[in-house]
N, C-alpha and C positions, 0 to 999 in steps of 0.2 A: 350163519343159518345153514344148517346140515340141509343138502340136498336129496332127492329122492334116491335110495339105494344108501346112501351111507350113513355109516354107526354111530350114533350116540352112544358117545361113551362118559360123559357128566353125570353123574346124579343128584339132584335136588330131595332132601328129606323134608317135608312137612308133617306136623301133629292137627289132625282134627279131630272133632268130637267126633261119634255116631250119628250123630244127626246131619253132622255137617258132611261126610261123608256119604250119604243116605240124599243127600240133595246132590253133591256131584255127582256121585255114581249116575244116578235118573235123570240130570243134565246131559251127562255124555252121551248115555242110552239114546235118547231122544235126536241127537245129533249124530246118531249110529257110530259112535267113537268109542274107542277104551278112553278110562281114565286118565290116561297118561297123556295120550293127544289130546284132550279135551283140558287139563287141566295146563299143557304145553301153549294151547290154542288161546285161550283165557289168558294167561301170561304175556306173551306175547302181543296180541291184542293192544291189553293196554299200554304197552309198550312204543306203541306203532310200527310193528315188528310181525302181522299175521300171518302166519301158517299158508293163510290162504286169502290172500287179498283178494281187492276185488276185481281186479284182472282175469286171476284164474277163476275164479268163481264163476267172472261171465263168462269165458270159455268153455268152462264146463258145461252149464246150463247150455249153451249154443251147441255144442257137441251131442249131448242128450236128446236135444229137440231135435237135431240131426238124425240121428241116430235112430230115434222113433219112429221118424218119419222113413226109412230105408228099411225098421223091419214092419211098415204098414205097410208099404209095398211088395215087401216080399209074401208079406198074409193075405193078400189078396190074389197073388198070382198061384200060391201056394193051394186056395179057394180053390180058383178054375180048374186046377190040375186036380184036384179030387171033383170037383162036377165035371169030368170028363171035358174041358173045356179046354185043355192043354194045346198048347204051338209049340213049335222048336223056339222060337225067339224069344220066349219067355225064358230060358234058361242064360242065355245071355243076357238079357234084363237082371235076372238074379246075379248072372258073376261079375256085371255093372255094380249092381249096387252093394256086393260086398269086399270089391275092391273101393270104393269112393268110402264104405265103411273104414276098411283095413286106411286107407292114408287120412283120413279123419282123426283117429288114433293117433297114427303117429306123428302127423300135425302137433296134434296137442303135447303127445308126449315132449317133441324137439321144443315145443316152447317152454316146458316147467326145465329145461335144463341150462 
């Protein structure tokens, strides 16, 4: 299973109709994929073999709600400071919570490798 950053160099040919084609394509769309990873994804899948199990997947989701949550607080302090509400300590607050962002990231990154 190719890891993040490296090359696929295999290629798989398959023939489908128009139609069929017309329903992957709007599959992948929907799952904001190309082709190629959606129909990678799909394969492997049934294989038991996912792209993206469901490991990462929780991860992800937890990183996101993370992640929300740190730029809700920066949109609120970022509020005050335009209603002239501003402290010094809000800026610290801000390079708090976009360091705990920046090692979230990389959290996650050190685990998909």
């Amino acid at each position: 299973m190719a890891k993040m950053g490296q090359n696929r160099s295999r290629k798989i040919t398959a023939r489908v109709s128009p139609e069929e084609y017309l329903i992957i394509e709007n599959d992948a769309s929907e799952k904001g994929m190309k082709v190629s990873e959606y129909v990678r994804f799909r394969l492997l899948a049934k294989t038991g073999h996912s792209v993206y199990d469901k490991e990462n997947l929780r991860a992800i989701q937890n990183l996101n709600r993370e992640i929300n949550r740190i730029g809700n607080n920066i949109n609120q302090i970022a509020h005050n400071h335009n209603a002239d509400l501003y402290a010094p300590e809000d800026m610290d607050e801000i390079i708090r919570l976009l360091t705990r962002c920046e090692s979230l990231v990389i959290e996650y990154i050190n685990t998909m490798e």
